[in-house]
Each structure stands twice: as C-alpha cells, then as structure tokens.
Short mmCIF file of the C-alpha atoms (twelve columns), coordinates in Angstrom:
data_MODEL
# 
_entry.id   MODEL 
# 
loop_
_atom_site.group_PDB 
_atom_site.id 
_atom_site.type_symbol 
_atom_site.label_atom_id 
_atom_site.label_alt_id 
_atom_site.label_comp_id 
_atom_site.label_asym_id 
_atom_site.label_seq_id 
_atom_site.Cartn_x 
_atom_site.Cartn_y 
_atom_site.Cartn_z 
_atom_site.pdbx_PDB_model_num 
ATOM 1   C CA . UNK A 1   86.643  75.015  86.553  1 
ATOM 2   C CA . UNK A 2   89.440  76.868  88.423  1 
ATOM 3   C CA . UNK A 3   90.632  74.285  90.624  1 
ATOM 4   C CA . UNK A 4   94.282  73.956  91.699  1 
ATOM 5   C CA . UNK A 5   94.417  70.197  93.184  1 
ATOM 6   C CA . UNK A 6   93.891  69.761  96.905  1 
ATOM 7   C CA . UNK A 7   97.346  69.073  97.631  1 
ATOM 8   C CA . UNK A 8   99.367  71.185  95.239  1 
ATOM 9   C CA . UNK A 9   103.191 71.568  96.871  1 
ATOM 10  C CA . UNK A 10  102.840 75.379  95.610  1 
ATOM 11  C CA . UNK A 11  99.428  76.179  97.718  1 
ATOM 12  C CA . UNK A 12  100.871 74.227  100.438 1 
ATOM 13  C CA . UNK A 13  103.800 76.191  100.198 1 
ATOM 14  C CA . UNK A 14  102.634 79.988  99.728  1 
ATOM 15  C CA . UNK A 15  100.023 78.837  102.878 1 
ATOM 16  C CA . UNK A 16  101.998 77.771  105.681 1 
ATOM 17  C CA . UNK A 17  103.506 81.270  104.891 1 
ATOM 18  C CA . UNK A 18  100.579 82.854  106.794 1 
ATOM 19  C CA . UNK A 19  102.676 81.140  109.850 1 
ATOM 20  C CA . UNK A 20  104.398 84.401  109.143 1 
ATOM 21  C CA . UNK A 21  101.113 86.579  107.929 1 
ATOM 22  C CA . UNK A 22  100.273 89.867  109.780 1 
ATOM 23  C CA . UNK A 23  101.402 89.555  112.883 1 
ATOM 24  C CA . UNK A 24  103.595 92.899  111.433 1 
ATOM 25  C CA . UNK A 25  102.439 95.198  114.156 1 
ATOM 26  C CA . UNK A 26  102.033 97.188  111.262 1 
ATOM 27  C CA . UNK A 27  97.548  98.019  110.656 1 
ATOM 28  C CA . UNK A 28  96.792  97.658  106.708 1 
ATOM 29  C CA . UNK A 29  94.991  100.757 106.800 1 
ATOM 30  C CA . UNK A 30  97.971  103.087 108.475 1 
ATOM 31  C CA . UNK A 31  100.697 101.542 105.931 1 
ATOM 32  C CA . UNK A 32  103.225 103.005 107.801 1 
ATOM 33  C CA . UNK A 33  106.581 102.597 106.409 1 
ATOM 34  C CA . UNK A 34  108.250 100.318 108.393 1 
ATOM 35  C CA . UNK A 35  109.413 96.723  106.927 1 
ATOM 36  C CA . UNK A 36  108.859 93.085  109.310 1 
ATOM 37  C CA . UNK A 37  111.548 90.542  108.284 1 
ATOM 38  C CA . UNK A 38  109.710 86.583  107.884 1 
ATOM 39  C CA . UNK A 39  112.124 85.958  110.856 1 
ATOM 40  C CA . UNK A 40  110.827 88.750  113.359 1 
ATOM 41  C CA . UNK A 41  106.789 87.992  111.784 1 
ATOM 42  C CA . UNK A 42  107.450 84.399  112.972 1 
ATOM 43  C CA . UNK A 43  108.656 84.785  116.471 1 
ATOM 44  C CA . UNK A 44  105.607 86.023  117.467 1 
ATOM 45  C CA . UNK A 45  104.356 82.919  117.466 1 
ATOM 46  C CA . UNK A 46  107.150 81.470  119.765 1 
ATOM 47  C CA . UNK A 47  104.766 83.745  122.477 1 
ATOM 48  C CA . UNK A 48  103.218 81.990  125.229 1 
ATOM 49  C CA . UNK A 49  99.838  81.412  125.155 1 
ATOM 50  C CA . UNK A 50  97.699  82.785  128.558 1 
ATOM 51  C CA . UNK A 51  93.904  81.708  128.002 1 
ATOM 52  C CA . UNK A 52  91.368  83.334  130.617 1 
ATOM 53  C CA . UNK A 53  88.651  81.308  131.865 1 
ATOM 54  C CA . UNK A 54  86.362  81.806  129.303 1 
ATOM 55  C CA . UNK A 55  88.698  81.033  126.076 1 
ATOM 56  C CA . UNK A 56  87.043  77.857  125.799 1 
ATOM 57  C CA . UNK A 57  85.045  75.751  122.992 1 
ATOM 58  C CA . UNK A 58  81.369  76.628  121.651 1 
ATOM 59  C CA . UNK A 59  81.258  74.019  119.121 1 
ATOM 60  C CA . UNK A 60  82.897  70.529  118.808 1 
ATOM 61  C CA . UNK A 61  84.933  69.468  115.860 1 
ATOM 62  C CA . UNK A 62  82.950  69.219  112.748 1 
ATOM 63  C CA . UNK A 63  82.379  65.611  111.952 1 
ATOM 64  C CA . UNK A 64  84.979  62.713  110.108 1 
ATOM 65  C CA . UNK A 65  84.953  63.539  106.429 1 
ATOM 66  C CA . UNK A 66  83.531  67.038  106.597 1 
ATOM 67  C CA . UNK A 67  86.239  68.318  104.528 1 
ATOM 68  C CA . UNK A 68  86.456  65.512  102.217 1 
ATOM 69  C CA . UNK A 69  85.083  65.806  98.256  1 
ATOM 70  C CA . UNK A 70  81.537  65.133  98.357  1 
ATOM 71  C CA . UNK A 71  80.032  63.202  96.007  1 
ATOM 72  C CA . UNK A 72  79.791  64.287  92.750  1 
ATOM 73  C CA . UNK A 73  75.996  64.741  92.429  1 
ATOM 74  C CA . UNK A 74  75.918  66.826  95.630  1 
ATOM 75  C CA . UNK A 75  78.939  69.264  94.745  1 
ATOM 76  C CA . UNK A 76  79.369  72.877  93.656  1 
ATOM 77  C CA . UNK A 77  81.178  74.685  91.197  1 
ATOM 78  C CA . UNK A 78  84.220  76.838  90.868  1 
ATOM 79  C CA . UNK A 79  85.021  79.416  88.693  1 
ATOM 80  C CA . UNK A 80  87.334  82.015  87.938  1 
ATOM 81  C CA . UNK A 81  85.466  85.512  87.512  1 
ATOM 82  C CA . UNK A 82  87.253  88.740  86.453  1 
ATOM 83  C CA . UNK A 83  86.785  92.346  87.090  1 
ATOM 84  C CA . UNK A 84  88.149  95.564  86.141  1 
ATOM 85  C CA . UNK A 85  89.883  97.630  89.408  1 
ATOM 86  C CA . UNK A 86  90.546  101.551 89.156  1 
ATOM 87  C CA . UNK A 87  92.539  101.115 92.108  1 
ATOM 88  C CA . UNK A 88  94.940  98.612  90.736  1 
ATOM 89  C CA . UNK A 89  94.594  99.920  87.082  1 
ATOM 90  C CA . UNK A 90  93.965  96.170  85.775  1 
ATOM 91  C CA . UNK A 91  91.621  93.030  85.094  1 
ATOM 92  C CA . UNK A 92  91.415  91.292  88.546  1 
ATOM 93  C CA . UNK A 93  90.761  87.381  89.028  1 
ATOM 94  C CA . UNK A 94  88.607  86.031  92.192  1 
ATOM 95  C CA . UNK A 95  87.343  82.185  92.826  1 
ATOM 96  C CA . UNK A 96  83.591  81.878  92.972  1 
ATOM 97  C CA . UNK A 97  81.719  78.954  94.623  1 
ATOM 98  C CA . UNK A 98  78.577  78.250  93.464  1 
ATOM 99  C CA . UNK A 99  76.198  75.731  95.392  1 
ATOM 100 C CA . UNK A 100 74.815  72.597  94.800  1 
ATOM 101 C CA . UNK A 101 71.852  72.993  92.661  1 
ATOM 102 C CA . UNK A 102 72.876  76.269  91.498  1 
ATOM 103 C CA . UNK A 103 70.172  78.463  89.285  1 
ATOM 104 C CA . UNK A 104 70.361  81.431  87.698  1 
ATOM 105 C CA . UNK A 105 66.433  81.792  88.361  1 
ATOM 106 C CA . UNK A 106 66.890  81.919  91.721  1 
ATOM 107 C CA . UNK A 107 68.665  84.807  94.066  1 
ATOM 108 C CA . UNK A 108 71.236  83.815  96.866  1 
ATOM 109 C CA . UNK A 109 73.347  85.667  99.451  1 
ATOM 110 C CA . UNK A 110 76.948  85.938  99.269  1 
ATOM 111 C CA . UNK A 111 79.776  85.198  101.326 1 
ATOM 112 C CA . UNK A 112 83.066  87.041  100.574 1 
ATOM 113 C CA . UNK A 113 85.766  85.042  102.095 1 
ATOM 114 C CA . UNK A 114 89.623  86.290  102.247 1 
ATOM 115 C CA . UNK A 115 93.233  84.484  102.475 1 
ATOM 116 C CA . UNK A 116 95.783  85.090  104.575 1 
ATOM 117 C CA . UNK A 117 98.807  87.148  103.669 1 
ATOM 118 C CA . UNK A 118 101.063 84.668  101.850 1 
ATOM 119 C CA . UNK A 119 97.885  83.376  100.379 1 
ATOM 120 C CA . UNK A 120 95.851  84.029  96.992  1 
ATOM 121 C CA . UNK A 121 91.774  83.358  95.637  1 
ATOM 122 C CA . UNK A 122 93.018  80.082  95.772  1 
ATOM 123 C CA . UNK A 123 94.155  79.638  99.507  1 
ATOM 124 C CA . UNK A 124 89.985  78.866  100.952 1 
ATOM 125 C CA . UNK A 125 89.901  75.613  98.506  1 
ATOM 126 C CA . UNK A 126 93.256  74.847  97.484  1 
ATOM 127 C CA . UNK A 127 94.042  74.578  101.482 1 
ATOM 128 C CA . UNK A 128 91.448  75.071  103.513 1 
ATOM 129 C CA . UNK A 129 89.114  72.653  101.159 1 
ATOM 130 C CA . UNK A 130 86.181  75.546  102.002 1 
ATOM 131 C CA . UNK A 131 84.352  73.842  98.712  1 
ATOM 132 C CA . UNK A 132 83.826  70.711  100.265 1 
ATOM 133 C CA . UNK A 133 82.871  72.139  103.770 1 
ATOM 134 C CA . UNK A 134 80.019  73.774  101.865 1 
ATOM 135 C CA . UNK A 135 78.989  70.976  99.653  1 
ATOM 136 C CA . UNK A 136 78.702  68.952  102.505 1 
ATOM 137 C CA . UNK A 137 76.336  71.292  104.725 1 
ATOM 138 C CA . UNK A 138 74.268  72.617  101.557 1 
ATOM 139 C CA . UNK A 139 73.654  69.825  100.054 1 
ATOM 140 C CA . UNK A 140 72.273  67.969  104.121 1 
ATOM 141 C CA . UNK A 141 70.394  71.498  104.116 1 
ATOM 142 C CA . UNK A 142 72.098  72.678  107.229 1 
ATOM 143 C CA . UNK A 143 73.476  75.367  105.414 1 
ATOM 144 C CA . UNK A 144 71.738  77.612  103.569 1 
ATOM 145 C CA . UNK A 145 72.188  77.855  99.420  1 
ATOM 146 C CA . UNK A 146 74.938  80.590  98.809  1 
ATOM 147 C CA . UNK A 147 77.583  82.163  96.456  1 
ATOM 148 C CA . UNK A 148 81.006  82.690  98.219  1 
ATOM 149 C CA . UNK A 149 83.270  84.888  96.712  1 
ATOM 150 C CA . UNK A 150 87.225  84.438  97.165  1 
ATOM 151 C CA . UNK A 151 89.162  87.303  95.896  1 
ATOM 152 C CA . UNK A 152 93.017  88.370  96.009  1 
ATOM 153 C CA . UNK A 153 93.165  90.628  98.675  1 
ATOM 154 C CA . UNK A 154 96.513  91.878  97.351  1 
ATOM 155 C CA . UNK A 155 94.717  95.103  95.779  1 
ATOM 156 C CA . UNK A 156 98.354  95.804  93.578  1 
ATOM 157 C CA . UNK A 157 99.148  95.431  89.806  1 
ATOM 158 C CA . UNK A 158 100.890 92.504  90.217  1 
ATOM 159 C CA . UNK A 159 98.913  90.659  92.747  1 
ATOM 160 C CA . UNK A 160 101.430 87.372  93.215  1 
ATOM 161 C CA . UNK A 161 101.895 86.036  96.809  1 
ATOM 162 C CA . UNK A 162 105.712 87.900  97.037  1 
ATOM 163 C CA . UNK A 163 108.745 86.140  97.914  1 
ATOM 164 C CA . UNK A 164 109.020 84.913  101.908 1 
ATOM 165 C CA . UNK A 165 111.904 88.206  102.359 1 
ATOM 166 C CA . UNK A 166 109.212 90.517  100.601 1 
ATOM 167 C CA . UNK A 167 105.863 89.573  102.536 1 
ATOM 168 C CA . UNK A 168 105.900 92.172  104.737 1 
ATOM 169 C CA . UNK A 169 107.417 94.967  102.519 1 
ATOM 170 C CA . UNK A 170 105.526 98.363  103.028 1 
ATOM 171 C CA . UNK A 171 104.502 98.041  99.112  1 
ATOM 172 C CA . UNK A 172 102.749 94.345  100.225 1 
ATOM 173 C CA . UNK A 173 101.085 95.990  103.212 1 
ATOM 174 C CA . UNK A 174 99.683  98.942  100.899 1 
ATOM 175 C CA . UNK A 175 98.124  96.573  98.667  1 
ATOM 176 C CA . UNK A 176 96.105  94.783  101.140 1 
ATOM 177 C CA . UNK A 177 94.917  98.209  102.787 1 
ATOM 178 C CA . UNK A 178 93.546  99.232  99.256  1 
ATOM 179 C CA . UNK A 179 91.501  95.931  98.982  1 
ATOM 180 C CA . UNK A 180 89.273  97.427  100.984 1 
ATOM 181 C CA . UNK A 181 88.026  100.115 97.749  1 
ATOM 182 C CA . UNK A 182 88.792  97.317  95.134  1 
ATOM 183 C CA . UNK A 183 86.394  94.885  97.674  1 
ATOM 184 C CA . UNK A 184 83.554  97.896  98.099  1 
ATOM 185 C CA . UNK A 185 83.619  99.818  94.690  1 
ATOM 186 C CA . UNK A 186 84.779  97.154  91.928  1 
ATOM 187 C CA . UNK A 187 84.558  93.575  92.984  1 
ATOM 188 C CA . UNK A 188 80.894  93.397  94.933  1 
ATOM 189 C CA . UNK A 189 79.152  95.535  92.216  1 
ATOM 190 C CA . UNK A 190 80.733  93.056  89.354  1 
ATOM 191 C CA . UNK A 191 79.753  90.164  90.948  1 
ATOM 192 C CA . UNK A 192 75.655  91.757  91.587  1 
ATOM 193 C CA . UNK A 193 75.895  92.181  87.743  1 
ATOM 194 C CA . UNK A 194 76.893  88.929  86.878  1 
ATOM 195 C CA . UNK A 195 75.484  86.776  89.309  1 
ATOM 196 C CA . UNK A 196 71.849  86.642  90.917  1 
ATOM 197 C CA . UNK A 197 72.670  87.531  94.401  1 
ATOM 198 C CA . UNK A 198 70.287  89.065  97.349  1 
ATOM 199 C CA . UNK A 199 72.096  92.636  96.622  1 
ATOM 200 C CA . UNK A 200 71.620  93.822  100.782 1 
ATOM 201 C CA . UNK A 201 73.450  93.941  103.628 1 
ATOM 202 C CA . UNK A 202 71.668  91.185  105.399 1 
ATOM 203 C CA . UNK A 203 72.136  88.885  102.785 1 
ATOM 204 C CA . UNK A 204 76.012  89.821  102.596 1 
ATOM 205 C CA . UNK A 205 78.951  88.473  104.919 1 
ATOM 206 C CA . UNK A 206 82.605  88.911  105.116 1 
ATOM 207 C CA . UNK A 207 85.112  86.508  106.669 1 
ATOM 208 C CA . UNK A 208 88.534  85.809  106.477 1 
ATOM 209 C CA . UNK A 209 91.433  84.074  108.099 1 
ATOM 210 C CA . UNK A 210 94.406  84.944  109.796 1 
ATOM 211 C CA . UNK A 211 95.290  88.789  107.489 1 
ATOM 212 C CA . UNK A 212 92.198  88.082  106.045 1 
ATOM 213 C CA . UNK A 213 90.454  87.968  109.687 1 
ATOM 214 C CA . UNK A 214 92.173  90.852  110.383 1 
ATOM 215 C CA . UNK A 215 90.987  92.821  106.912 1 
ATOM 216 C CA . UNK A 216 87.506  91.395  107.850 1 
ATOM 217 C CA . UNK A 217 87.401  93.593  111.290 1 
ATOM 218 C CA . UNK A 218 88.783  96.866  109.465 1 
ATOM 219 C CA . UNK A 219 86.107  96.263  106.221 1 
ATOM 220 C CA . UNK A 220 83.455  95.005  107.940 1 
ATOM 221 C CA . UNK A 221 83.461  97.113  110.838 1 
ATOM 222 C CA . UNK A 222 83.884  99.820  109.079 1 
ATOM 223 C CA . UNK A 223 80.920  99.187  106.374 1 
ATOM 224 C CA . UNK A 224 78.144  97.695  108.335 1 
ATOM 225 C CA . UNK A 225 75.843  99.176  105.502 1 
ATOM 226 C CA . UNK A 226 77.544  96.689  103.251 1 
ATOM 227 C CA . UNK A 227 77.771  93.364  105.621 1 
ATOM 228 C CA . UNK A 228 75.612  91.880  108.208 1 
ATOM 229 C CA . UNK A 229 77.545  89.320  109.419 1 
ATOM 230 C CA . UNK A 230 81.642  89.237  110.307 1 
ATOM 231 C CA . UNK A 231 83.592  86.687  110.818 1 
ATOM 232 C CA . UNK A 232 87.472  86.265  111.901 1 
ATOM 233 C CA . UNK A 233 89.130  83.014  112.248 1 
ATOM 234 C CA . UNK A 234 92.382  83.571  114.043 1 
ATOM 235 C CA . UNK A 235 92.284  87.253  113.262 1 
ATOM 236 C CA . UNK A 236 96.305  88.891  112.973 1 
ATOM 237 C CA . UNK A 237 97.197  92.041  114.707 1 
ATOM 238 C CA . UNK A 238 96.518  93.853  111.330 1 
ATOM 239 C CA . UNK A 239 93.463  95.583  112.691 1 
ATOM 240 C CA . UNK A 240 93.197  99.421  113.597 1 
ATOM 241 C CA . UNK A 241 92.146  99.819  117.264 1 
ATOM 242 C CA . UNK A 242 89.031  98.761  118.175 1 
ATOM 243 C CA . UNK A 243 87.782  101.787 119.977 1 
ATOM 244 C CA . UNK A 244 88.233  103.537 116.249 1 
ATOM 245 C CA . UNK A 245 86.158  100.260 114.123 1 
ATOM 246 C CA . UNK A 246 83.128  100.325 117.126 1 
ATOM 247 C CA . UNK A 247 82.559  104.046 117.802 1 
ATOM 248 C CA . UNK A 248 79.282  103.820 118.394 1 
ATOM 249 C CA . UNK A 249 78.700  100.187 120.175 1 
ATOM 250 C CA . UNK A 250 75.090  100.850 120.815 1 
ATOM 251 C CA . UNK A 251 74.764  100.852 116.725 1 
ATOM 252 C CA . UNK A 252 76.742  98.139  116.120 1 
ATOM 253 C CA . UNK A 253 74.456  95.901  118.639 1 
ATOM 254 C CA . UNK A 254 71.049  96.793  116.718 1 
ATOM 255 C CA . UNK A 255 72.428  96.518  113.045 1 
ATOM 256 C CA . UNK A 256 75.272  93.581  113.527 1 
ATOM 257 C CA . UNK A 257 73.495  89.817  112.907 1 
ATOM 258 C CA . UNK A 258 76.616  87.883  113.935 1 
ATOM 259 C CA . UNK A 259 79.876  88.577  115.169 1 
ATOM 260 C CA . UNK A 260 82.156  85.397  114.737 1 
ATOM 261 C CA . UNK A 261 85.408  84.910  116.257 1 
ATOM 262 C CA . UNK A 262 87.707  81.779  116.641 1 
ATOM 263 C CA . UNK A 263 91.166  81.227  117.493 1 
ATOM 264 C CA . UNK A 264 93.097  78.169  118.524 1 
ATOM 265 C CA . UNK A 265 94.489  77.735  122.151 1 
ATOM 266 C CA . UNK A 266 97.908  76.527  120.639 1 
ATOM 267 C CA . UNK A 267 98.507  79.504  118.448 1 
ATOM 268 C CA . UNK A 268 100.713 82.050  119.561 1 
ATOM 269 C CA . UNK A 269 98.564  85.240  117.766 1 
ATOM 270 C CA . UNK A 270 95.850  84.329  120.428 1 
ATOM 271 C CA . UNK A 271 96.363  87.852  122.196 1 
ATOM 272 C CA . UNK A 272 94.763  89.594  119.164 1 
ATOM 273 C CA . UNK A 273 91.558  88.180  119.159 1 
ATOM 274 C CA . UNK A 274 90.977  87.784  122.911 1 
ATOM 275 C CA . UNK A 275 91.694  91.283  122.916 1 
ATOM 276 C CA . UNK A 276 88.693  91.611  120.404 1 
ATOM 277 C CA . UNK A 277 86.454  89.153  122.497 1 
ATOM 278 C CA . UNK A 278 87.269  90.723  125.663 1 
ATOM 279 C CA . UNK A 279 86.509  94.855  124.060 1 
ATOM 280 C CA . UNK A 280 83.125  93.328  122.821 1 
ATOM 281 C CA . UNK A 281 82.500  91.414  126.355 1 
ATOM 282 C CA . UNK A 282 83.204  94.737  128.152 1 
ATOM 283 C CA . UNK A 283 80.236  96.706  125.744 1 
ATOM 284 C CA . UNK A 284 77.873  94.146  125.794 1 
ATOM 285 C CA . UNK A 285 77.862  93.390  121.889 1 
ATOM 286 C CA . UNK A 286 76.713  89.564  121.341 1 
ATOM 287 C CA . UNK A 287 79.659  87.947  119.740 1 
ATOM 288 C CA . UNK A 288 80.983  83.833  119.116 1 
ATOM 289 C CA . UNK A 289 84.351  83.475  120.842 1 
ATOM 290 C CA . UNK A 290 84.843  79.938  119.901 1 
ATOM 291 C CA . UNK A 291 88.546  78.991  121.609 1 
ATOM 292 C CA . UNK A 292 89.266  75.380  119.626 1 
ATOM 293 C CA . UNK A 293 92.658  73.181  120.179 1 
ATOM 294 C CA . UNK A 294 94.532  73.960  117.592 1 
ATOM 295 C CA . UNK A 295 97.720  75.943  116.040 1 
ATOM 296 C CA . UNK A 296 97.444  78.735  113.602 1 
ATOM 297 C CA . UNK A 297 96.567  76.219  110.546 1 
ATOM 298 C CA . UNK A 298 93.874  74.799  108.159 1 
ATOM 299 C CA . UNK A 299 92.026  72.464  110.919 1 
ATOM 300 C CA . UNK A 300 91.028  75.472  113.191 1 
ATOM 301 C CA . UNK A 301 89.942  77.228  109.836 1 
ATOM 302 C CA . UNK A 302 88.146  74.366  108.145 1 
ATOM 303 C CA . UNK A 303 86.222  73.404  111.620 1 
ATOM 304 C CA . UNK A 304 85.100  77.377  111.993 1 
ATOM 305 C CA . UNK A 305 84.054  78.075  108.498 1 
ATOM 306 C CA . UNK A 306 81.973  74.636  108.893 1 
ATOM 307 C CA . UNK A 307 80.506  76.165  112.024 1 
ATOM 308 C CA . UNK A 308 79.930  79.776  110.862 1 
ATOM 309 C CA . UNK A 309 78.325  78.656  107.705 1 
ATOM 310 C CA . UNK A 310 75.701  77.415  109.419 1 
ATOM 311 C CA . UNK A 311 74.563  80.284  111.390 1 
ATOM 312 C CA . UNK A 312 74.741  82.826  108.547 1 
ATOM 313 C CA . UNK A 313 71.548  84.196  106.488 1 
ATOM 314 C CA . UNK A 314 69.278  82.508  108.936 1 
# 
C-alpha cells in the first residue's frame, strides 16, 4: 500500500506550498515565459475578498469525523500504479483508490483527482485525507462504488514538487500544461487496461484543487468527450479564458452532468472562480457555486470533495 502517513512534516510541507500555487497569472496551456517569485504568488492572497450576494453556502459542513480513518472492515485500498508517458519519455507513478468491497468482477467509474502545484499523487490522501472521505460515504452507500485516480500532474522527467524559489519557473509551468496529453493519451488508457472501469464519458470525472482546479477547467472543458462531470475546488487563475473553454454554451448545457465549483469566503483567489460562476450564471449553464467559510486549505477541500462525491455517477 502506498501510503505516506497522515501527518508526514514533508506532505505538510510541499502542501501549504499551494498557498503560493497558480495564482501566476501565467495559463498552463500558454506557458509563456515569464517567471512568478513565491513572494509575488503569495501576495495575491493578501487581496481583499468582495463576495456578491449570491457567494453563499449550498451545503453545510460534512459531519464530525468525516475525514477520520474508518474502520478497518469498511476501508479502501491504495496503490501505486505505473505507466509509460511519450510525453515525459519515462515510467510515471499515480495513487489509486480502490473502494470498499472492491472486485475485479465488477466495473466502476473513475474519478481522476489532481494536486495543487507544490503538491504530488500523494497531496488528495496524504493532506486532504480524500481516502477516508470516500470510505466513509461508500461504505454508508451515499456514495456510489468508484476508482479515483491521483496522478502527478507535473507531466516532466523529473516530476518532484521543485524547490519554493523554482515553483513557478516557466520549465514547472510547461510541465503541468503537458499533463493534459500524459492525462488523455497515456494515463486513462493504462488505467482501462488494468483496472475494470465503466470506459465512457459519463462514467468519468475530473476534479482538482487549487492548480489542479484550475487544470480541471482547461482539461475538462476542453474534452467533454472524455468527462462528464467537472469539478474545481478553489480553482487558481491558471485557466485560459473562459469564452475560449465554453465556445459553444448551448453544447456544453446538453452534454455537461455536473459542473462543481467551491471556494472559501476567506481566501484571497476568490476572484477566479466567481469569475467562473458568474460567466456560467450569465449563459444559463447549471453549475454548484458552493461559497464555504474557509481559507485556501484542506477543510474547504475535504468538505467539497465529501459533497461532490455524492452527486457524481448518479
């Protein structure tokens, strides 16, 4: 089992880094040359924070101990899987989850989840605790049985969370904008082969937090062949504009199953994704704005992913 513990100093560490993740001004997919000191990524969030009327809860806090282990009779497993990548030219690693009760006789839908940018495969359990969210709502069957794949969005040769004065390096920022072929060509056809997944786009979804919210708009948008359901959980401003990801609205209405978004009302990237809630409010596409009271940090994530993990593949 591939299972840093809960409250390893290193994860803790490499993840209050995303306090410093994309809020570059810099989109993945334009990797424009331009380098974002830690110090200038961070004082974004010294921004105040204007809420509009609507930036408000959906959903209450998850219940007491819904991030705690489960009990052992009632929990998944994780594991590492590897893959071969043509666009990094090596054997990748990714976390799996599999759910309580896990068979290879039977077929399940997959979730691919993604880190933030100081963050690795690790970052969703090793943080977040995203293995015990899902124990806990599989295994009281308010979630339905799934695999969730957690992969290192760092598409590069050496895929390491860099040094804090190297995060937002233009090399960095490449390697997360070329996740999106290692995701699409190399990691979701390697995981159909090995595991016995519901290989469609309704029984696919795509989340991620802070970058990895971000890389969920500009992937999932982008592919709605490939994913049914998006989710961002305080998204970063590393998102191409969203008149370019919905050009056809109309479409993305009749083929999109849920549209997820979350932010907390203390976090000073909350422009980004009320920008997003507001563009979808203004063309009519159904969409979860769920505004929460927290800071850009593991409780907002935790309580979302408990949320969202109940409406999916319903």
């Amino acid at each position: 089992m591939a299972k840093p513990p809960r409250n390893s100093s290193a994860i803790r560490s490499s993840l209050f880094l995303p306090v410093l993740l994309a809020t570059v001004a810099i989109t993945c997919a334009e990797e424009k040359s331009i380098e974002v000191s830690p110090e200038r990524a961070a004082a974004n969030f010294a921004r105040p924070v204007v809420l509009a009327a609507d930036d408000v809860r959906v959903f209450p806090d998850a219940p007491a101990g819904f991030d705690s282990p489960a009990p052992e009779a009632t929990r998944g497993r994780l594991e590492s899987f590897e893959y071969d990548s043509a666009v990094t030219g090596t054997r990748r690693a990714a976390l799996v989850y599999l759910p309580p009760g896990y068979s290879s006789e039977r077929k399940y839908p997959v979730l691919y989840l993604l880190h933030g940018i100081a963050g690795n495969q690790y970052e969703w359990t090793g943080y977040v605790h995203a293995d015990a969210v899902l124990d806990h709502l599989i295994a009281s069957g308010t979630a339905v049985p799934m695999i969730v794949v957690m992969p290192n969005g760092r598409a590069l040769p050496d895929d390491r969370p860099p040094p804090r004065d190297k995060m937002f390096t233009p090399e960095i920022v490449a390697g997360f904008a070329k996740f999106e072929r290692d995701l699409l060509d190399y990691l979701i056809p390697a995981i159909e082969a090995k595991y016995p997944t519901l290989p469609d786009r309704e029984h696919r979804a795509l989340a991620g937090l802070s970058m990895g919210g971000g890389h969920t708009l500009n992937i999932g948008l982008a592919h709605l062949d490939t994913f049914a359901w998006l989710a961002g959980f305080s998204s970063a401003p590393n998102a191409r504009p969203l008149d370019e990801l919905i050009p056809d609205p109309a479409g993305l209405r009749a083929r999109l199953k849920l549209f997820y978004l979350s932010c907390g009302n203390q976090d000073g990237l909350i422009s980004g994704p009320q920008r997003v809630h507001v563009y979808l409010k203004e063309h009519n596409i159904p969409h979860v704005w769920n505004v929460d009271d927290a800071g850009h940090d593991r409780p907002t994530w935790a309580n979302n992913l408990h949320h969202f993990a109940q409406l999916i593949f319903r």
